[in-house]
C-alpha positions, 0 to 999 in steps of 0.5 A: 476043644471049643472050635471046629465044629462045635455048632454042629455037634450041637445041632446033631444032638437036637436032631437026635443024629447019633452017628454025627454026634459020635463023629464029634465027640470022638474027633475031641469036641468037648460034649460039656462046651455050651453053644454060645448063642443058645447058653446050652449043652448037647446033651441039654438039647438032646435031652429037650428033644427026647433023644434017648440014644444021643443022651446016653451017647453023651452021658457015656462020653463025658457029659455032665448031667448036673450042667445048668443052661445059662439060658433057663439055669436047667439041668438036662433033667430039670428041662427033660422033665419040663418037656415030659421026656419020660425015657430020657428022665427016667435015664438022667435020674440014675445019674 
């Protein structure tokens, strides 16, 4: 599903909101659908940020690890390394 509320399932998951991103995603928006002005993935942004529950919300619900932002062409582990997100790297590499 790419409408409804898809800007916010995206802004929950850079504020590391895991309660709204769970809201989301279990109303049936699409955890792999990229922001169209920010060519990224909830769980890019969530990654980007260190939210470690909302990535492995996102991971456990669907989201692809190996989705490259159309921004940089990063992985959600390519931009938690860049950002030094140590936890969140140390769970996207299991993947």
């Amino acid at each position: 599903m790419q409408g409804g509320d898809w800007k916010q399932l995206f802004k929950a998951a850079g504020e590391g909101d895991v309660e709204m991103v769970s809201f989301y995603i279990r109303s049936g928006l699409d955890p792999n659908y990229k922001h169209p002005e920010f060519l990224s993935t909830p769980l890019i942004e969530s990654a980007q940020n260190g939210h470690v529950e909302v990535v492995e919300f996102l991971l456990q619900n669907g989201a692809d690890p190996a989705i490259k932002s159309d921004f940089d062409g990063l992985t959600a582990l390519e931009t938690a390394r860049e950002f030094r997100r140590d936890k969140v790297i140390a769970i996207l590499e299991k993947c």
